[in-house]
N, C-alpha and C positions, 0 to 999 in steps of 0.2 A: 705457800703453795697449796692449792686447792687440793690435787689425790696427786697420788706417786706410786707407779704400777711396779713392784723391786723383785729381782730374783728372775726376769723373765730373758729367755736367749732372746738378740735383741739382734736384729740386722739393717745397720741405718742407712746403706749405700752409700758410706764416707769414710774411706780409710785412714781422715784423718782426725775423728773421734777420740779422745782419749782412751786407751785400753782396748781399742779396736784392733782386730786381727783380719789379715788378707784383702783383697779389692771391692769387695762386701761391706766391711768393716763390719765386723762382727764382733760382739762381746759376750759372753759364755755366761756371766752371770751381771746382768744390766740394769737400768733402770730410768723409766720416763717418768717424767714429772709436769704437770701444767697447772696455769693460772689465767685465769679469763680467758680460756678457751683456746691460751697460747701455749706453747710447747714452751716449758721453764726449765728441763734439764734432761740430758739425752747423754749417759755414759756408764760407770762401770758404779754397781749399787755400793760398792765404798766409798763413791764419792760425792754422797746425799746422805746428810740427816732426814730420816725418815718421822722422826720425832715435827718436822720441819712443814708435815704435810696435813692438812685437816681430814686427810682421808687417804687408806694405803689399800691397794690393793697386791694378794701373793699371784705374783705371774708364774708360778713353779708351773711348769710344765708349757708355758706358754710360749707362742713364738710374736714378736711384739715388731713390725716393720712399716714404713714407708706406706701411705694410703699408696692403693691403687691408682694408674691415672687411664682410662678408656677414651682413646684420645677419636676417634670417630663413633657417631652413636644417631640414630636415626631416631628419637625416641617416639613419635609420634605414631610410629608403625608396630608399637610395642603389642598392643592391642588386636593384631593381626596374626599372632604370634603363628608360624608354622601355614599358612595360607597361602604362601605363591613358592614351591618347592614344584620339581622335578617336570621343569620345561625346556626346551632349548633356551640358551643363554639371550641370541637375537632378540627371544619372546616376551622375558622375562618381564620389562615394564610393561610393554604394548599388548600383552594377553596373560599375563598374570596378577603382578602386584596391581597393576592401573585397575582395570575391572575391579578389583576384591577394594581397593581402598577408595574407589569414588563410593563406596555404599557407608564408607566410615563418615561419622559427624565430625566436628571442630570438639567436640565434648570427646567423644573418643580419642582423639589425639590428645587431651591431656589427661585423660586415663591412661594412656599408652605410657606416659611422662611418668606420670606416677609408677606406676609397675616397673619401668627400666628404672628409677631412684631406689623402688624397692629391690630390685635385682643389685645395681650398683653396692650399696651400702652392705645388704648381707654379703657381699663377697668382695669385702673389705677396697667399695672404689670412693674413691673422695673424691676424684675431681674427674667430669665427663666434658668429651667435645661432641657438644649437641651440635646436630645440623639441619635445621626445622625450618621451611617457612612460618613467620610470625615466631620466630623461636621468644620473641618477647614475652608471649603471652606464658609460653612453657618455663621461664624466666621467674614471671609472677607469680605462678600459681604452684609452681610444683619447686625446681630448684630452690628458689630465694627461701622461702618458709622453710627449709629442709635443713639449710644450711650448707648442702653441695658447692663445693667450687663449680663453677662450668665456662667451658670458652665455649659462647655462645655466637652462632653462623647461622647469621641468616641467608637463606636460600634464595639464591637469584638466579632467575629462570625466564625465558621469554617463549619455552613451548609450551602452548597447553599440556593439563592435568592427564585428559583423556588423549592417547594415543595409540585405541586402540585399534585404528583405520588406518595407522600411517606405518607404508614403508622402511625398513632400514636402510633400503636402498636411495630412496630419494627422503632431500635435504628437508628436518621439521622445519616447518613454517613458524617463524618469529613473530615476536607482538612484542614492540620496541617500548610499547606502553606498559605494559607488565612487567617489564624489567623494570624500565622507571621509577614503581610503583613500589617493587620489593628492597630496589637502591634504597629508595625512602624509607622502608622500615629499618634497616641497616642503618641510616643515618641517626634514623630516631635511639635504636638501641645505644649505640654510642652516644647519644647525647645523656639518656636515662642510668647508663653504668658507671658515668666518669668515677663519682666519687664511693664507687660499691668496690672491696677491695677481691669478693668472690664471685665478680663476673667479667672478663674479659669478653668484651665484642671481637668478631670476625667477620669476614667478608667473603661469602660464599658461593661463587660462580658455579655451576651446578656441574659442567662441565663446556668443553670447549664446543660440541655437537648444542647444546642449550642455550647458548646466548649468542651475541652478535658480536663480531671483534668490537666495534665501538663501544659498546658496555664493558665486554672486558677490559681496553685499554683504562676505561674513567675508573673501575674498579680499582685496577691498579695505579693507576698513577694517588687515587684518594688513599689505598694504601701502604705506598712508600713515602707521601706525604706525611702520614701519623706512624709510621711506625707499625702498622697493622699487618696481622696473617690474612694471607689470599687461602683459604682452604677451598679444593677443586678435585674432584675427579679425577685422573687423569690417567687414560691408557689402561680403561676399564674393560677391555676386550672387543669381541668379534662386534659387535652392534654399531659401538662407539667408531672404531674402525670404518666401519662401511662408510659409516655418515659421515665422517672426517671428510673422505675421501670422496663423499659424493657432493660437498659443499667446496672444499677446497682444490680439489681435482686429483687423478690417479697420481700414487705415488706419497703424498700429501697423508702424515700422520699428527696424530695429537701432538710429541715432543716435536715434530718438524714444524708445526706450525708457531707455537708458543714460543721456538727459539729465535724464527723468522721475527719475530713482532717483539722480541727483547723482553721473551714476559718470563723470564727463568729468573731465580735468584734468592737467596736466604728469606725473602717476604714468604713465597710460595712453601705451603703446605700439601703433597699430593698424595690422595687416597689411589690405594690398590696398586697401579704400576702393572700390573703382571701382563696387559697388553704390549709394556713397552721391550722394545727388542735391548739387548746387553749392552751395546753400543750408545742406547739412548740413555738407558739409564746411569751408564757412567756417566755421560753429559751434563745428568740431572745432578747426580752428586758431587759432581766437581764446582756444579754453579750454586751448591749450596741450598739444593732444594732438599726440604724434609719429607720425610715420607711415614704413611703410617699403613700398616698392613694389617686387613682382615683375614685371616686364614680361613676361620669356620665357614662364612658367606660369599668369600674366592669360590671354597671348595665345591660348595654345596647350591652353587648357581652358575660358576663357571666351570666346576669341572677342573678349577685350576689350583696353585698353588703360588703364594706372592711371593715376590722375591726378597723375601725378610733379611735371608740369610748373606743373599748377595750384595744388595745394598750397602749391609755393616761393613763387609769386607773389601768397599771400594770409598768407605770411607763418610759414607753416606749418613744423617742422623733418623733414625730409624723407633716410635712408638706403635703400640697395637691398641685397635679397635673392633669391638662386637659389631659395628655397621647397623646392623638391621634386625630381627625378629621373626620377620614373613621365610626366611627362608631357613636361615641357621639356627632359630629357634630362640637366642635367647642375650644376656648381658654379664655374664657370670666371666669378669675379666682371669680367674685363676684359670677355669672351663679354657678361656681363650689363648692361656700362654700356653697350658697344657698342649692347646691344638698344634699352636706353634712351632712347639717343638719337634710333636710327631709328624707334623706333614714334611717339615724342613728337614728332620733326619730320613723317612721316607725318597723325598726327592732328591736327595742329595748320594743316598745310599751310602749315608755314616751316620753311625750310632752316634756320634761325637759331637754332628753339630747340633746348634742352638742348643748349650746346653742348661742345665738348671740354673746357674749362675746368668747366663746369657738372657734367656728368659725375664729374670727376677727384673733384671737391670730394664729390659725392654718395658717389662708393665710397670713399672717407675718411673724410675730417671731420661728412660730414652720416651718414655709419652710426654713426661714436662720438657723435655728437648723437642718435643716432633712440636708442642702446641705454645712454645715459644714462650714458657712459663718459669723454667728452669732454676730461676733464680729463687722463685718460692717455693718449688712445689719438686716431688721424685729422691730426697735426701736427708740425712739427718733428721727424719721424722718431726718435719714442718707440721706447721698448724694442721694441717690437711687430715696429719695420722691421730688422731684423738682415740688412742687407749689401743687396748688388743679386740681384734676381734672375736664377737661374743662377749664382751664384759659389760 
């Protein structure tokens, strides 16, 4: 065994850990152990020769758990940090973030990368759901050399960048070619990750107001062919709204249209939700759609609050994400559960809900649940969790 962290309270998110205590699994005096980089033993520190380790570390005092998992992450906007805050929600791309990020280079956006791995990692997150055009490149240069897991989503989009001329009210104007073009990086990424065991490809439709049904359909049907997450936008507010309903016709929402075209289902991954009315979003969880919720960048661009809390309780599988930068400021997933909690006991007006256990499980086990990961990654301190943080 390479090193062997002993004596540290230890919470591996598996109650059925040996010497584990309650839904946590928690063990009071524990101990991790690895070898090439693998997690080689995760229980109670009696049950390890420590003799056994070429290297011990004392975790007294320490709390030793589950990497993080930031299951939505815009990282390329990292670099922007704090630059498109306190606009009406409508404006937000079309006269805030759009303006401030057509002046960023391609260089910047993987500085951005960089700085969101550095956020990630000090605040103990392993595995990020980037959602980048060219996320390849952020793949290359920043992730992979790092060692970050990442399910990585490329961005497909057929409105232009600058929209800062166009309407909420009337329908953006499509470029069938563009999509085509970012399909094709998507395709290439899946061909370049097959045998990479820390990058999972996705397929990233920007939203339903962004692309053309026809693209969406090839999207999906490429991914319930492979197996693949559709990660989407979905029922991201007033804006998205409008446009829904100025392409589709009155009446005509994001879940009404996706349910119309049979595009719901355990493939689908959907950010935010908080446009969706309670009706739809039961819809969404009974067909198995996953959801990840941004509080901080809800709050602090929509004014609003996700429905984290409701979701879990209709049954729904439920990770959280930092989103963005420009608005909420920053990638600090503990920062983010924290948010969680108080906006959801806020809104809820109980002290009670989302509580620290609720929490814990969301920025773990329910992110590798939301990014269809589950089976490696959010438990029993998988490869992902490499030592305590700070050691």
């Amino acid at each position: 065994m390479d090193a062997l962290v002993t004596g540290t309270l230890l919470i591996t998110m598996d109650p059925t850990v040996r010497g584990a205590t309650g839904d946590l699994g928690i063990v009071g005096d524990g101990a991790v152990g690895w070898t090439d980089g693998e997690i080689a033993y995760v229980g109670p520190a009696d049950g390890v020769n420590a003799r056994d380790a070429d290297r011990t570390v004392d975790g007294d005092g320490c709390l030793t758990l589950p990497g993080l998992v930031n299951a939505h992450v815009h990282g390329r906007h990292t670099v922007l940090r704090g630059a498109a805050q306190d606009v009406p929600e409508h404006e937000w791309l079309s006269r805030s973030l759009g303006p401030v990020s057509a002046h960023a280079t391609p260089e910047d956006g993987v500085v951005g990368a960089e700085l969101t791995a550095i956020e990630a990692l000090a605040s103990g997150t392993t595995t990020l759901g980037e959602y980048a055009r060219d996320v390849g490149e952020l793949v290359d240069q920043v992730y992979r050399p790092l060692g970050l897991r990442v399910v990585a989503t490329e961005r497909l989009t057929e409105v232009p960048d600058d929209r800062s001329e166009l309407s909420p009210d009337e329908p953006y104007p499509l470029d069938r070619e563009a999509g085509e073009t970012a399909l094709a990086r998507a395709d290439d990424l899946f061909a370049s990750a097959e045998e990479d065991p820390l990058v999972e490809p996705a397929y990233g439709p920007q939203a339903l107001d962004m692309v053309s049904p026809e693209l969406l359909e090839s999207i999906t049907a490429r991914a319930r062919a492979a197996d693949r997450t559709v990660h989407m936008h979905v029922a991201r507010g007033d804006r998205e709204h409008r446009q829904v309903a100025a392409r589709y016709g009155d009446g005509e929402t994001t879940v009404s249209v996706l349910d119309r075209m049979e595009l719901l289902g355990d493939h689908l991954l959907a950010a935010h939700l908080h446009g969706a009315t309670p009706d739809e979003r039961a819809l969404l969880a009974d067909a198995g759609v996953r959801m990840v919720g941004c509080p901080s960048s809800v709050a602090a661009i929509d004014g609003a609050v996700p429905p984290i809390a409701e979701y879990r309780e209709r049954g729904g599988t439920v990770g959280l994400g930092t989103d963005q930068a420009p608005g909420p400021g920053g990638h600090d997933a503990f920062r983010e559960a924290r948010t969680a909690a108080m906006l959801a006991k806020a809104d809820r007006g109980d002290p009670t809900a989302v509580d620290a256990a609720d929490v814990l499980a969301l920025a773990t086990l329910g992110g590798a649940r939301a990014l269809g990961i589950a089976d490696r990654v959010g438990t029993r301190l998988t490869r992902e969790a490499r030592g305590c943080r700070g050691l």
